[in-house]
PDB file of N, CA, C and O in Angstrom:
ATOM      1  N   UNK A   1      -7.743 -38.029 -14.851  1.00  0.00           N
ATOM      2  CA  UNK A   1      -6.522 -37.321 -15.166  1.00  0.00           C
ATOM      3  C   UNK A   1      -6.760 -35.816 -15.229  1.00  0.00           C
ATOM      4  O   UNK A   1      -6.016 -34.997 -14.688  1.00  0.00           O
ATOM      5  N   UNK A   2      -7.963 -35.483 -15.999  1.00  0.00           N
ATOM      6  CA  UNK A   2      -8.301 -34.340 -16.368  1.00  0.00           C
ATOM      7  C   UNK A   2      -8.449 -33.108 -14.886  1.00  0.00           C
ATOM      8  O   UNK A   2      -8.025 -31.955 -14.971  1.00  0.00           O
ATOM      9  N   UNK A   3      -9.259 -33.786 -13.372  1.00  0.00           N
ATOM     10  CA  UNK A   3      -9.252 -33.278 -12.037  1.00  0.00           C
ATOM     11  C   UNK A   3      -7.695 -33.230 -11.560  1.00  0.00           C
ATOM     12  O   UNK A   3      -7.242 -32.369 -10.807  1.00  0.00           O
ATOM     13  N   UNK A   4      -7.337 -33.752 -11.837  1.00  0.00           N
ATOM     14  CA  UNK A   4      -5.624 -33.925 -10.935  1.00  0.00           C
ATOM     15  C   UNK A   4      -5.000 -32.639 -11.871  1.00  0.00           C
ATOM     16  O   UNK A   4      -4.461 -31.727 -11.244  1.00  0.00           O
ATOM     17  N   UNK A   5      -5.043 -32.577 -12.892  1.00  0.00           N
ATOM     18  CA  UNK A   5      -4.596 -31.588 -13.215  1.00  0.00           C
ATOM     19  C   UNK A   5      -4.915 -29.749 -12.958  1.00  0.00           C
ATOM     20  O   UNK A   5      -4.227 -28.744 -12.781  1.00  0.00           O
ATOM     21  N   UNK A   6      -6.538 -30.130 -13.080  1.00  0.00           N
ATOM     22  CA  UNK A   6      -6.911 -28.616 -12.055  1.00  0.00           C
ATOM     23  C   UNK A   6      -6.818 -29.049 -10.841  1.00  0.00           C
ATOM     24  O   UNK A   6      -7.087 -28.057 -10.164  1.00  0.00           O
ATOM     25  N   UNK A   7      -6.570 -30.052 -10.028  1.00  0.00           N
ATOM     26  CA  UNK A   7      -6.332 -29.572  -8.361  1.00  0.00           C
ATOM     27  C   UNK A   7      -5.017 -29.199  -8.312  1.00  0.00           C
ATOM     28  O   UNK A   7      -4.800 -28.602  -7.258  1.00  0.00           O
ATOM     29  N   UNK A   8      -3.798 -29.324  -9.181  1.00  0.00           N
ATOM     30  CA  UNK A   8      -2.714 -28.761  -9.293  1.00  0.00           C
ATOM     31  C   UNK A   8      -2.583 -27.245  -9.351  1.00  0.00           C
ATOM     32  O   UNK A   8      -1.992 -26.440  -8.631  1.00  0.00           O
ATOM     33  N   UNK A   9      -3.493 -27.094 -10.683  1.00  0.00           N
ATOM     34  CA  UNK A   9      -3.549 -25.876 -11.156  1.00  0.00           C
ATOM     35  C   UNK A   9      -3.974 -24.987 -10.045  1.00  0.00           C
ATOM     36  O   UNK A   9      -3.390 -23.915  -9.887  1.00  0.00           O
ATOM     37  N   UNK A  10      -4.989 -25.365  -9.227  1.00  0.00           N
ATOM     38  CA  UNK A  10      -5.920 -24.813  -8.220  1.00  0.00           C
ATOM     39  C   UNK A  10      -4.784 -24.382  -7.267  1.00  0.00           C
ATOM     40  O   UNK A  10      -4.683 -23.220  -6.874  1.00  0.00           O
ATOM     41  N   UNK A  11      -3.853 -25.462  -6.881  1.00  0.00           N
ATOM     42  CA  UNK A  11      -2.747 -25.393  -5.571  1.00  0.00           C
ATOM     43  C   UNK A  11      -2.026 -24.263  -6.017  1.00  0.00           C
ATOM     44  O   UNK A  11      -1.961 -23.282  -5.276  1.00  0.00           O
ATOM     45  N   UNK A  12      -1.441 -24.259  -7.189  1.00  0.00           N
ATOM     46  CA  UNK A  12      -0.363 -23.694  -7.829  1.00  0.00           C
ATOM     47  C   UNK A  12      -0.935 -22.340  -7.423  1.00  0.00           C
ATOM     48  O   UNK A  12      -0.121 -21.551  -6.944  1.00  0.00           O
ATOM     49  N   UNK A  13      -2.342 -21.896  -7.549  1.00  0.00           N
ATOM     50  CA  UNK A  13      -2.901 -20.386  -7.216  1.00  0.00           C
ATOM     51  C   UNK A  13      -2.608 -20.354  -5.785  1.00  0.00           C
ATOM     52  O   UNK A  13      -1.617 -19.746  -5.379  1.00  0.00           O
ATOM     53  N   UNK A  14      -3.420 -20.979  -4.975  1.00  0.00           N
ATOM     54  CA  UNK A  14      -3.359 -20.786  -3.617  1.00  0.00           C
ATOM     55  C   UNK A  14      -1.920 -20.360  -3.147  1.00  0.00           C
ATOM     56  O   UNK A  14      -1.794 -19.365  -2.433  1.00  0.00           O
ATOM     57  N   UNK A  15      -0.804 -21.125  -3.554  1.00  0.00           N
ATOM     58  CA  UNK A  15       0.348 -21.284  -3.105  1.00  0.00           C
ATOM     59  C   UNK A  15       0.883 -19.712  -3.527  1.00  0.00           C
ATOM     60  O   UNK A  15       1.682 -19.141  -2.784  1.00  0.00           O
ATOM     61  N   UNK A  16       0.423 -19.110  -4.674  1.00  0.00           N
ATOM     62  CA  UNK A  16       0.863 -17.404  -4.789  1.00  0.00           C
ATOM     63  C   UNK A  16       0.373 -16.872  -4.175  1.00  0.00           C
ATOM     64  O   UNK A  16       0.928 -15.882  -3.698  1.00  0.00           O
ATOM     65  N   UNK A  17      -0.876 -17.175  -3.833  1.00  0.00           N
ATOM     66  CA  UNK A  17      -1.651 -16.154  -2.944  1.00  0.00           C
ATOM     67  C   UNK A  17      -1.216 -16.088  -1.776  1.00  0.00           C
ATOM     68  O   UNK A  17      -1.139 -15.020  -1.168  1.00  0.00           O
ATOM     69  N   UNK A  18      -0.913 -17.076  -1.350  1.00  0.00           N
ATOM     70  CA  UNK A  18      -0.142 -16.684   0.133  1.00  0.00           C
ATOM     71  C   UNK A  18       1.420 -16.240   0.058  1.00  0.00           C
ATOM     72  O   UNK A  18       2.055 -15.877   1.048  1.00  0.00           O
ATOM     73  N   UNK A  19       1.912 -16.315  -1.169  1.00  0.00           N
ATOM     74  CA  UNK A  19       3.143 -16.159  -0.983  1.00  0.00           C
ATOM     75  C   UNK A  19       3.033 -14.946  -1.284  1.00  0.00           C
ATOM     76  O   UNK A  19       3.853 -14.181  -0.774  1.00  0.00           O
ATOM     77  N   UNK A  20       2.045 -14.417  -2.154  1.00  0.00           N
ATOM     78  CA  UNK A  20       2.025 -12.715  -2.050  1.00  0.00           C
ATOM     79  C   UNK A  20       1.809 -11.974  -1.021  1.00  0.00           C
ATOM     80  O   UNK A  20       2.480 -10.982  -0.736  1.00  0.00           O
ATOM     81  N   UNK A  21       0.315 -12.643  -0.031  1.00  0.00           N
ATOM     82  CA  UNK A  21       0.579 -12.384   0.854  1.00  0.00           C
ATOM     83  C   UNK A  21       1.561 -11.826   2.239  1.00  0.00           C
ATOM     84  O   UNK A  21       1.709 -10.778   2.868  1.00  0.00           O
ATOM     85  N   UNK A  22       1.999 -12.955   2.254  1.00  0.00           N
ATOM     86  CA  UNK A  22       3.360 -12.902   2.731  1.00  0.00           C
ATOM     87  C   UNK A  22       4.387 -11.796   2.458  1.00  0.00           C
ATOM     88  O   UNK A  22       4.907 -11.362   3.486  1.00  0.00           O
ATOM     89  N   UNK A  23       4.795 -11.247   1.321  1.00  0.00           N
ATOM     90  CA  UNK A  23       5.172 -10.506   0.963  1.00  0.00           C
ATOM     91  C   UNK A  23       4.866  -9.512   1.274  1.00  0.00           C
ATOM     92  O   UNK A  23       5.371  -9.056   2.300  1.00  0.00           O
ATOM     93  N   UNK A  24       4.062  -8.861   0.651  1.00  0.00           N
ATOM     94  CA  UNK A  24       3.283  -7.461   0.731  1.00  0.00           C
ATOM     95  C   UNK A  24       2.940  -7.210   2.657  1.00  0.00           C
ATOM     96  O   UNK A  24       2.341  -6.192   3.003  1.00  0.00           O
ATOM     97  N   UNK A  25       3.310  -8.041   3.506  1.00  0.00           N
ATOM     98  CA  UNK A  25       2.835  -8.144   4.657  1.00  0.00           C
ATOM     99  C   UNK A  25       4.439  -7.837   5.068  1.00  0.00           C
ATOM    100  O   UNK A  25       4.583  -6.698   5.512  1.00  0.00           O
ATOM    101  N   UNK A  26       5.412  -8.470   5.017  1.00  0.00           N
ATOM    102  CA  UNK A  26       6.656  -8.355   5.265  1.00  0.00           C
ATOM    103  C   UNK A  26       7.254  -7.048   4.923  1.00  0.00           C
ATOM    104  O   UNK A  26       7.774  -6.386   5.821  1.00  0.00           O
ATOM    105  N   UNK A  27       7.224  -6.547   3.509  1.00  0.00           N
ATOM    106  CA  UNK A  27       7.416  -5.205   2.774  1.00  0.00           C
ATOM    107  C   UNK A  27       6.465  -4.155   3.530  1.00  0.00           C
ATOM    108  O   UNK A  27       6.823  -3.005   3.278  1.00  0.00           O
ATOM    109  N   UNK A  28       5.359  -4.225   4.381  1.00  0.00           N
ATOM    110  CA  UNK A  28       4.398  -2.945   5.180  1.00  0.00           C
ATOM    111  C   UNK A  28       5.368  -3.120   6.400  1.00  0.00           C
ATOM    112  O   UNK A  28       5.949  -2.091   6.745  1.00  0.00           O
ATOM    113  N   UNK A  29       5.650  -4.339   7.152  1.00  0.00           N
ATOM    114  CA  UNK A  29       6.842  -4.451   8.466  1.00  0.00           C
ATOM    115  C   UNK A  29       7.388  -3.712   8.265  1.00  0.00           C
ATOM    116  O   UNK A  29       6.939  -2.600   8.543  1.00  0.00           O
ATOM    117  N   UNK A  30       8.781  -3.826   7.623  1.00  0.00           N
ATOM    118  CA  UNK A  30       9.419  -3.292   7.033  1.00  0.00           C
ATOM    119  C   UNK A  30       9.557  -1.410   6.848  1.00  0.00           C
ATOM    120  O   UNK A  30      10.439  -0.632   7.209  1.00  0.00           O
ATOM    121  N   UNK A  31       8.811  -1.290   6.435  1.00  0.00           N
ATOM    122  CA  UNK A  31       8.069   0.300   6.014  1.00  0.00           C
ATOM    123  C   UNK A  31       8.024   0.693   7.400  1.00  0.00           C
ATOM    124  O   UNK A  31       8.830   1.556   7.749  1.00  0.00           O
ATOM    125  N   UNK A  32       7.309   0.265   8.168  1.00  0.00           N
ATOM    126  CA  UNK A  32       7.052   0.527   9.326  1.00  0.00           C
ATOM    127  C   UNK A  32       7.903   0.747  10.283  1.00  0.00           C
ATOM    128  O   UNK A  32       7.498   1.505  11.164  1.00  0.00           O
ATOM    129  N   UNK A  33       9.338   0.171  10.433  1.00  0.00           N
ATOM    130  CA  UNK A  33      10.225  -0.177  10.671  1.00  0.00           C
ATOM    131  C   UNK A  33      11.324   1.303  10.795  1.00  0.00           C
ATOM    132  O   UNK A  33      12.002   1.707  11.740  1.00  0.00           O
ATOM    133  N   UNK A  34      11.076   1.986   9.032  1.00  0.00           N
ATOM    134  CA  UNK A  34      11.631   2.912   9.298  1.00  0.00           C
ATOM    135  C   UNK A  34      11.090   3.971   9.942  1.00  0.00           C
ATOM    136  O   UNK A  34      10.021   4.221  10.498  1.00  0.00           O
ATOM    137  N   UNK A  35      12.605   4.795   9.612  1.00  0.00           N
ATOM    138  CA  UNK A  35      12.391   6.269  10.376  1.00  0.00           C
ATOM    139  C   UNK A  35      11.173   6.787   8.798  1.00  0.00           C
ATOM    140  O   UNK A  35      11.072   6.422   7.626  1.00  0.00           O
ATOM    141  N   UNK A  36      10.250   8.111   9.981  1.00  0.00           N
ATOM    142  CA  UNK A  36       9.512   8.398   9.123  1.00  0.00           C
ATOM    143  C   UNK A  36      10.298   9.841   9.443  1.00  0.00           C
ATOM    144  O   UNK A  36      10.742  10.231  10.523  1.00  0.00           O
ATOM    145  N   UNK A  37      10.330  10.801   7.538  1.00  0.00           N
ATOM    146  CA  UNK A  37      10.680  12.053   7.489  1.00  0.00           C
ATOM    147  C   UNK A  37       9.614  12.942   7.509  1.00  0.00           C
ATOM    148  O   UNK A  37       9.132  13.058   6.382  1.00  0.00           O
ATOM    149  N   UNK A  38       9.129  13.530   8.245  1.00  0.00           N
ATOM    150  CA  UNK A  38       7.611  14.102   7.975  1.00  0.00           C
ATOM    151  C   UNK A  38       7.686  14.831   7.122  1.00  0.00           C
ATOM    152  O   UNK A  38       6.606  15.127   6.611  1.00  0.00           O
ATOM    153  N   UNK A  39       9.055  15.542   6.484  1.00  0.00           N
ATOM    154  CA  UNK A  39       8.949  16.663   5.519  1.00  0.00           C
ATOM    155  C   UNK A  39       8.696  15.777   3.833  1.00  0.00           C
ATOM    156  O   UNK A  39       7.958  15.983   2.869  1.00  0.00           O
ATOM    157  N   UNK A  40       9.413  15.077   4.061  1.00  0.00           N
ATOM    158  CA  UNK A  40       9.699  14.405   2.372  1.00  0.00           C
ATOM    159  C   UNK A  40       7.735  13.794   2.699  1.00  0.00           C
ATOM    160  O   UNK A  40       6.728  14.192   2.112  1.00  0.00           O
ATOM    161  N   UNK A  41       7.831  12.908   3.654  1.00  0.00           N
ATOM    162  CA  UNK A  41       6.275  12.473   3.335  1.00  0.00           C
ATOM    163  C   UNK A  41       5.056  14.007   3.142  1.00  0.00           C
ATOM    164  O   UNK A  41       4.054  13.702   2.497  1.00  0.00           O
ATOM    165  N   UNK A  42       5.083  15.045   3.479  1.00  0.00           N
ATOM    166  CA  UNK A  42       3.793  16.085   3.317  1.00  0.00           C
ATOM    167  C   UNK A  42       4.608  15.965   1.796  1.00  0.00           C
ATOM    168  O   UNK A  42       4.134  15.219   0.940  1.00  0.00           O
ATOM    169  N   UNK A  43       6.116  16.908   1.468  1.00  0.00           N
ATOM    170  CA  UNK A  43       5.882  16.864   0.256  1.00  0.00           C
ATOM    171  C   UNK A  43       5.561  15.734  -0.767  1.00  0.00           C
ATOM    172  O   UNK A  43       5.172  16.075  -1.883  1.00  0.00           O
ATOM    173  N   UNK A  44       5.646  14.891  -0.576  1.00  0.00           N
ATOM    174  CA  UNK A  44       4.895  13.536  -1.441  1.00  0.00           C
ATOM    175  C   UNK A  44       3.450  13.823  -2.137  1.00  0.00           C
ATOM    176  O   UNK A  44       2.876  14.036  -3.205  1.00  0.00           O
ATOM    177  N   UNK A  45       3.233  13.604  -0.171  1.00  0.00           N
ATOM    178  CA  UNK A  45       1.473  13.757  -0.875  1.00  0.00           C
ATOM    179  C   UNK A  45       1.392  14.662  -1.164  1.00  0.00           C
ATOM    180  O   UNK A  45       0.552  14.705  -2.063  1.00  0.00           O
ATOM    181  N   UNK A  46       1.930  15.931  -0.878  1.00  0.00           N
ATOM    182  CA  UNK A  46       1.087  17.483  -1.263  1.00  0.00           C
ATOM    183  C   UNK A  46       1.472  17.479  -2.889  1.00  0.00           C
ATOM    184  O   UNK A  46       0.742  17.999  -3.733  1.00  0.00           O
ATOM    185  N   UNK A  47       2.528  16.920  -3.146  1.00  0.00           N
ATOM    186  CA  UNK A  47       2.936  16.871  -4.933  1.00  0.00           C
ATOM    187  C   UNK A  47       1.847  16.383  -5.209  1.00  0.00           C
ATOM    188  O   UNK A  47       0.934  17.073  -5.661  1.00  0.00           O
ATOM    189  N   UNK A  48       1.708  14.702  -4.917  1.00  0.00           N
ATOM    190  CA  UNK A  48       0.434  14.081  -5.840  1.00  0.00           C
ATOM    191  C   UNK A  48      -0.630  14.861  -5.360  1.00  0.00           C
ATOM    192  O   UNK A  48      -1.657  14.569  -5.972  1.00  0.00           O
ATOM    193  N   UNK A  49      -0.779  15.600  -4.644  1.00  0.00           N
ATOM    194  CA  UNK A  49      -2.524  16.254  -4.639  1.00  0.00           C
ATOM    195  C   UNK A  49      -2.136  17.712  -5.393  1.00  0.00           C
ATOM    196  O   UNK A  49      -3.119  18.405  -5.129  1.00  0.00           O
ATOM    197  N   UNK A  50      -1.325  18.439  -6.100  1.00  0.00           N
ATOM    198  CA  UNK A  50      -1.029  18.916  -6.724  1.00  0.00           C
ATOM    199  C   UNK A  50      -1.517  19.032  -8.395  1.00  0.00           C
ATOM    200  O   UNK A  50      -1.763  19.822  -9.306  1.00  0.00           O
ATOM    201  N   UNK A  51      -1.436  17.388  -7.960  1.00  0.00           N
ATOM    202  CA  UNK A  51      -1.824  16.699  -9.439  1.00  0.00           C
ATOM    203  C   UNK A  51      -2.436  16.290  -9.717  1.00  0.00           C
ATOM    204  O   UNK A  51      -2.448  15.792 -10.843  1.00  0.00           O
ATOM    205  N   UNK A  52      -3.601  16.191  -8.684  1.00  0.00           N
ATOM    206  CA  UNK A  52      -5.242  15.775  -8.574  1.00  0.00           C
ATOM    207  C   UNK A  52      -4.811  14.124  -8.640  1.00  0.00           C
ATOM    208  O   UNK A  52      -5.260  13.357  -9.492  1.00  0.00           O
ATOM    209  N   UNK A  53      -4.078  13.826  -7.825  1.00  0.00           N
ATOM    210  CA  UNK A  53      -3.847  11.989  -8.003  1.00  0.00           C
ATOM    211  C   UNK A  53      -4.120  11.312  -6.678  1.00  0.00           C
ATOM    212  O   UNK A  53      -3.244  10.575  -6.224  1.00  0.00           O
ATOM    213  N   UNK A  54      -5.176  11.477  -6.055  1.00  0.00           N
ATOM    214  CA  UNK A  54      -5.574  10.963  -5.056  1.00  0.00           C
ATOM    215  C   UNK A  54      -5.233   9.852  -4.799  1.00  0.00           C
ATOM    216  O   UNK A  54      -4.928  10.120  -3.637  1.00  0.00           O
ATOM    217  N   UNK A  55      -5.023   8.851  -4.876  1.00  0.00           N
ATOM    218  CA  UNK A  55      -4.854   7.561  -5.513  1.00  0.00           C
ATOM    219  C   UNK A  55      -3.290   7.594  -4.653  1.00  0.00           C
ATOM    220  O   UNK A  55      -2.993   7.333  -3.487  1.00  0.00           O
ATOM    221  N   UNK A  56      -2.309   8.148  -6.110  1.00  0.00           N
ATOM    222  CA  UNK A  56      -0.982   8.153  -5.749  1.00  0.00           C
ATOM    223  C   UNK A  56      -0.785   9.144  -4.245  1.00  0.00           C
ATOM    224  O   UNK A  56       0.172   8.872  -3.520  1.00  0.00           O
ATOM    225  N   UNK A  57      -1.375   9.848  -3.999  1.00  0.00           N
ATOM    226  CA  UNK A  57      -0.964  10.745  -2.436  1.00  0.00           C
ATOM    227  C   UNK A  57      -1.447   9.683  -1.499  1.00  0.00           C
ATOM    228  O   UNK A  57      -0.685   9.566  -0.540  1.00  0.00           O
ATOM    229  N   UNK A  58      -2.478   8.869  -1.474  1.00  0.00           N
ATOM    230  CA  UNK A  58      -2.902   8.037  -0.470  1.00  0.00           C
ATOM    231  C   UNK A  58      -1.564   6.724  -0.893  1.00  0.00           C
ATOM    232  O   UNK A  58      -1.000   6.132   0.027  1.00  0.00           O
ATOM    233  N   UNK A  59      -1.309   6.510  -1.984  1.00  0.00           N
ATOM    234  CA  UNK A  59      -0.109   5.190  -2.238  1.00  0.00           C
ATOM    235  C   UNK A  59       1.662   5.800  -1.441  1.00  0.00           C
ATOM    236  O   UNK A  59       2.459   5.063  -0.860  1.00  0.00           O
ATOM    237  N   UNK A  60       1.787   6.984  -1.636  1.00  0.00           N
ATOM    238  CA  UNK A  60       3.021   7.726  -0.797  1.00  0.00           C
ATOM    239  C   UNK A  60       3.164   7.522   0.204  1.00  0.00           C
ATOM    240  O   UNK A  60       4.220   7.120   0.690  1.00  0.00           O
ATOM    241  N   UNK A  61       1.933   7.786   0.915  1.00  0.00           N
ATOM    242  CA  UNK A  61       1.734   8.277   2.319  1.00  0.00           C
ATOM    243  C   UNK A  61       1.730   6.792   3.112  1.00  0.00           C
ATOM    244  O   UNK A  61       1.826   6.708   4.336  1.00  0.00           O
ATOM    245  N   UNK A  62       1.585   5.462   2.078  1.00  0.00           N
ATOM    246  CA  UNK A  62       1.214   4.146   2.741  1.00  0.00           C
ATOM    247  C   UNK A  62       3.090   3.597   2.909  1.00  0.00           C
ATOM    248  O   UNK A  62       3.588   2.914   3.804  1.00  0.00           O
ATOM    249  N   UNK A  63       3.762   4.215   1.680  1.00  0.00           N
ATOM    250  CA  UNK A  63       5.037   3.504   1.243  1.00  0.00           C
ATOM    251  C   UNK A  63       5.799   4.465   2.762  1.00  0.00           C
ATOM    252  O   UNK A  63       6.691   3.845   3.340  1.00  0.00           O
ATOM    253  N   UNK A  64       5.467   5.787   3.295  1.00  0.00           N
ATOM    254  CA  UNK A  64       6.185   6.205   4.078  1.00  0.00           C
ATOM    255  C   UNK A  64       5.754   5.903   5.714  1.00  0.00           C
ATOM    256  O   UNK A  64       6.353   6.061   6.778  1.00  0.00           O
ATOM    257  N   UNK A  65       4.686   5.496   5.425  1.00  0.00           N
ATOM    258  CA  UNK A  65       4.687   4.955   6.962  1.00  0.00           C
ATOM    259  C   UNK A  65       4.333   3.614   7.363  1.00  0.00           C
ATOM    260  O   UNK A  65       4.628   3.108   8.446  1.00  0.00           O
ATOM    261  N   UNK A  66       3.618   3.011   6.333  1.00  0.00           N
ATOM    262  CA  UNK A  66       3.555   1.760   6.407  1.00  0.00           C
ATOM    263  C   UNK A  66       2.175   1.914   6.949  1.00  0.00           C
ATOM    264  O   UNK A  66       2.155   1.047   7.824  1.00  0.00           O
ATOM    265  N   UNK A  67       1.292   2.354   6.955  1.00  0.00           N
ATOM    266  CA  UNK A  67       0.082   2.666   7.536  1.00  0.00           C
ATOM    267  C   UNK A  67      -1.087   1.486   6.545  1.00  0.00           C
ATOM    268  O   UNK A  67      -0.762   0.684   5.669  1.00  0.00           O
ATOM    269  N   UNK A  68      -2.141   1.713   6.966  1.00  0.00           N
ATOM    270  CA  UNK A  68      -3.254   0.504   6.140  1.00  0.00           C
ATOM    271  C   UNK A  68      -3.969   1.240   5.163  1.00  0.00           C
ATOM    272  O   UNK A  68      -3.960   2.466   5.274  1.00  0.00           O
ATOM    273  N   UNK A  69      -4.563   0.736   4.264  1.00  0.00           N
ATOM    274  CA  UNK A  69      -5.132   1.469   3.224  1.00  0.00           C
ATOM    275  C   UNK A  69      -6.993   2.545   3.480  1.00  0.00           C
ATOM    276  O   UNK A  69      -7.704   3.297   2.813  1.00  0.00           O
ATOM    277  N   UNK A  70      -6.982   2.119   4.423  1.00  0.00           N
ATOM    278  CA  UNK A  70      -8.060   3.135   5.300  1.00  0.00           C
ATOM    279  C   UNK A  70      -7.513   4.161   5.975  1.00  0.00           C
ATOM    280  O   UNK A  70      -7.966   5.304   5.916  1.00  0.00           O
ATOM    281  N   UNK A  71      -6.365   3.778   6.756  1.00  0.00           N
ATOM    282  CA  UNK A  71      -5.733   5.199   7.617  1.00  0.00           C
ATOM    283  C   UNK A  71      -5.037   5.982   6.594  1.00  0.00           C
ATOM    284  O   UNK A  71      -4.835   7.185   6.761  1.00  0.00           O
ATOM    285  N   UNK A  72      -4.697   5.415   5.643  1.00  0.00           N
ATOM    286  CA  UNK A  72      -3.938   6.276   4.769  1.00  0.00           C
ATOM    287  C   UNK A  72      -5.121   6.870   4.084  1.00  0.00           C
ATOM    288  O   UNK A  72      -4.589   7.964   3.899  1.00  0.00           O
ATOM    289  N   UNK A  73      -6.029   6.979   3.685  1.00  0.00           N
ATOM    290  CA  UNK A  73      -7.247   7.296   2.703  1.00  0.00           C
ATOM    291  C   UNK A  73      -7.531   8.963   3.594  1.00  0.00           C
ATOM    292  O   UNK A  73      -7.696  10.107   3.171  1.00  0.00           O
ATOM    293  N   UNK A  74      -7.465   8.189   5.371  1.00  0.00           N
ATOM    294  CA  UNK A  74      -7.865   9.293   5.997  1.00  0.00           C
ATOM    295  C   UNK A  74      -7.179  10.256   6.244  1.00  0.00           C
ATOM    296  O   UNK A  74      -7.694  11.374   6.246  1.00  0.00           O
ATOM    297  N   UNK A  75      -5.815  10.074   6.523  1.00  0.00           N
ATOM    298  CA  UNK A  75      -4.953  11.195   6.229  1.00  0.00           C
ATOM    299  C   UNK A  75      -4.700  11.645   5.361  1.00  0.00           C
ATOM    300  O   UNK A  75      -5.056  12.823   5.391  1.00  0.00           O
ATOM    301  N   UNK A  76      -4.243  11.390   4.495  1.00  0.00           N
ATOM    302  CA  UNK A  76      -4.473  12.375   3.277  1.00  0.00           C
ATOM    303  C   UNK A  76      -5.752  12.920   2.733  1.00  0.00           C
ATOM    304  O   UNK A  76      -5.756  13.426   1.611  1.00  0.00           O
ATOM    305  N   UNK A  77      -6.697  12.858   3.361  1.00  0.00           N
ATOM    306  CA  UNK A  77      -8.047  13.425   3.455  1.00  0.00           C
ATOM    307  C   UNK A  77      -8.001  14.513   3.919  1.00  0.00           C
ATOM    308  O   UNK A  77      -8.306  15.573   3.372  1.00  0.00           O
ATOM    309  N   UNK A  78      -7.508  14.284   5.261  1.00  0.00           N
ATOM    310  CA  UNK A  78      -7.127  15.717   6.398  1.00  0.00           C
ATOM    311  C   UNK A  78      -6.403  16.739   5.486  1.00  0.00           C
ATOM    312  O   UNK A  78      -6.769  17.832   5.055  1.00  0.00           O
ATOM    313  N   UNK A  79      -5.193  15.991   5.321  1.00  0.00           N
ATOM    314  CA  UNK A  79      -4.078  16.777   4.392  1.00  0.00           C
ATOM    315  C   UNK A  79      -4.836  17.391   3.245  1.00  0.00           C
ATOM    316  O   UNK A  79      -4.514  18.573   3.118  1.00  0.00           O
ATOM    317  N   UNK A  80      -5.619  17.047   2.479  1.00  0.00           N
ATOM    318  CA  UNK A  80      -6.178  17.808   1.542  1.00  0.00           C
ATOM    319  C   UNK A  80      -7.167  18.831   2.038  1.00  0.00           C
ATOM    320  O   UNK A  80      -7.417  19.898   1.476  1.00  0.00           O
ATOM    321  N   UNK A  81      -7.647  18.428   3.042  1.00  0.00           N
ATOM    322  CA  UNK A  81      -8.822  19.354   3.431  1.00  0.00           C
ATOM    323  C   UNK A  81      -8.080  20.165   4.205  1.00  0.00           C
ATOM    324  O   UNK A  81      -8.912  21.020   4.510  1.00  0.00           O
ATOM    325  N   UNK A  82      -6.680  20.589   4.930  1.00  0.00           N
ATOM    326  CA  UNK A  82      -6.613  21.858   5.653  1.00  0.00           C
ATOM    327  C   UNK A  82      -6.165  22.412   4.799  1.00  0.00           C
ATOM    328  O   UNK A  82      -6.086  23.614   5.052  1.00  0.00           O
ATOM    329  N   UNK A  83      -5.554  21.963   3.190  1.00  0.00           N
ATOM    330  CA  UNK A  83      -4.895  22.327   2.259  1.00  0.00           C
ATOM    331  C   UNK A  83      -5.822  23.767   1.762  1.00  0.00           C
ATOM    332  O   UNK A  83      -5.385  24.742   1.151  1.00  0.00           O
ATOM    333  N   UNK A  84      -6.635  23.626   2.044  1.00  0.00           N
ATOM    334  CA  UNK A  84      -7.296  24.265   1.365  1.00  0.00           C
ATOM    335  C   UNK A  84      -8.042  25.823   2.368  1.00  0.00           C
ATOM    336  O   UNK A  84      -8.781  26.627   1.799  1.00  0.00           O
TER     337      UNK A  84
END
């Protein structure tokens, strides 16, 4: 009785994990999908690097183009470094 209940428990995970999946995969489509504003996206990131929030300028820059979490790391890399 005691196994049937963690292979449930076990499913019950798997079954979010893909459904998050799923999600977060649909919501980057999506993103992607739109029009990109190049002005509102520099000011984004250039705010959060303003604010020393590396983090949040690379999270902007992902929500406005839908880009992957490496290409986004690298552009706003650039962006900080001609910033200067």
């Amino acid at each position: 009785m005691t196994w049937k209940i963690a292979l449930f428990i076990g499913l019950i995970g798997v079954l979010m994990l893909i459904l998050s999946t799923v999600l977060v995969r649909r919501g980057r489509a999506a993103a992607a999908r739109r029009p990109i504003n190049p002005q509102a996206l520099q000011a984004d990131v250039e705010a959060a690097l303003d604010r020393d929030d590396l983090v949040g300028a690379v999270k902007r820059y992902r929500e406005h183009t839908g880009a992957g979490l490496v290409q986004a790391k690298e552009a706003v890399d650039r962006i900080a470094r001609d910033r200067r």
